[in-house]
N, C-alpha and C positions, 0 to 999 in steps of 0.2 A: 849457765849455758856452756855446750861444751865447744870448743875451739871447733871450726868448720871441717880443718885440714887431719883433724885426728880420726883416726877411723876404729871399727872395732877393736884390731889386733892392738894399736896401742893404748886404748884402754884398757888390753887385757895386760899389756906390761907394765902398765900403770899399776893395776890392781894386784898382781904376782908381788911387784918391788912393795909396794905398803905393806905389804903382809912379811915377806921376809926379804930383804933389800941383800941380805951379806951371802947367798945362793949364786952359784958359780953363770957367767952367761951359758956355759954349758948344760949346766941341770936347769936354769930357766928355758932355755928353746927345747930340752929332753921334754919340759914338765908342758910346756906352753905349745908345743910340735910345732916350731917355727924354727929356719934353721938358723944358727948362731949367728953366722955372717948379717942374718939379714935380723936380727935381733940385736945385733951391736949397732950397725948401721942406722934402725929405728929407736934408738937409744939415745944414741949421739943424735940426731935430728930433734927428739922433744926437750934433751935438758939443752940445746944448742937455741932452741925457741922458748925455754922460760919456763916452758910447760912442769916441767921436774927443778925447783928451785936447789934441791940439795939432796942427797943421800946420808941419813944421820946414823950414830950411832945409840937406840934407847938403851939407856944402862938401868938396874933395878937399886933406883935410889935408895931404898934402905939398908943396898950392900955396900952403898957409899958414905954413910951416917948422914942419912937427909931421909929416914923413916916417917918424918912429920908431914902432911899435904893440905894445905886448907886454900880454900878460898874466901877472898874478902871484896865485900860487897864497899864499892866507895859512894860517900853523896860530894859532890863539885859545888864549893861556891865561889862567886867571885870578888872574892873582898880584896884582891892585889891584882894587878897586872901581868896576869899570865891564862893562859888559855888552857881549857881540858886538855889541848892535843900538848901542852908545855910538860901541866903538871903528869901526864901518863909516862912521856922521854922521861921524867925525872922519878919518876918511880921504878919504872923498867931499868934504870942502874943501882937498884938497890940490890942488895944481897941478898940472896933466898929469892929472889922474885925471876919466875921462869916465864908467865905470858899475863900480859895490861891488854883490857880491849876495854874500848869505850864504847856503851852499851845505850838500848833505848830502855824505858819502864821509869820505877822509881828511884832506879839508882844510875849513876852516870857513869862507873866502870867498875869491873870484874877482873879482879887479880890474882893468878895461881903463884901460889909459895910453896917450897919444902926449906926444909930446915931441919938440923938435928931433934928438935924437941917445940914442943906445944909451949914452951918458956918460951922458946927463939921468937918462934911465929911473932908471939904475945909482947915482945919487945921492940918486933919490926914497927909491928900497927901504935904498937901508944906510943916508942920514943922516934922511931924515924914518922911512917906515916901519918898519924892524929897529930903531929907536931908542926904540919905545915899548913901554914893559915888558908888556904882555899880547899881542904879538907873537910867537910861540914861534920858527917858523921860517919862509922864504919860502920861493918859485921863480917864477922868471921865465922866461917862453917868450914870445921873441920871432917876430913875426908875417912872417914872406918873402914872402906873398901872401896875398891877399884874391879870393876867388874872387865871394863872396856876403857882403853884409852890408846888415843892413834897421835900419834905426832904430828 
């Protein structure tokens, strides 16, 4: 549902910044024919109400030696004292691990990794994650293309 108080023009700076966020407020009100003043002003109003959580930098992970991307399918069981939402925090500080979501189906969360190499990945899941006992079982699908991906 979209926020009440938003109206078209700021879904359309919503939709301009996701697509290229580092474009000057100048060339966004040139491209958007809204004038600057009142395009900073609506700006400052939605990241000031939550609406725009952050402005990030996507960098092209393989120019950074993190070529490797897979996702890994987790099963939850609860043989300790800790809850899906514990074990997700404690995965989410692992290295290589960029987003945990805890999911519905036959698996309980969905993990995206990079890492230098298809070893790394392969060393996250058997010695960090399958080594924690409310782990039941994994699967890893590694990524051969990237067609679309939004942050």
């Amino acid at each position: 549902m979209v926020e009440a108080s938003l109206d078209a023009k700021d879904l359309e700076i919503i939709k301009a910044l996701m697509k290229d966020a580092k474009k000057s407020f100048t060339e966004l009100s040139s491209e958007l024919g809204i004038p600057r003043t009142t395009l900073q002003e609506r700006f400052r109003r939605i990241t000031a109400r939550g609406v725009i959580k952050k402005i990030a930098a996507i960098p092209d992970y393989s120019k950074l030696g993190f070529p490797a991307t897979a996702f890994l399918l987790v099963s939850f069981s609860p043989v300790m004292d800790i809850s899906q939402r514990d074990l997700a925090a404690m995965i989410a500080q692992m290295e290589h691990v960029y987003e945990v979501h805890l999911i519905s189906g036959q698996w309980d969360m969905l993990i995206k990794v990079r890492a230098p190499s298809t070893e790394d990945v392969g060393r996250l899941v058997i010695d960090n994650i399958r080594s924690i006992k409310n782990v039941a079982k994994t699967e890893t699908c590694f990524v051969f293309h990237t067609a679309k991906e939004i942050p």
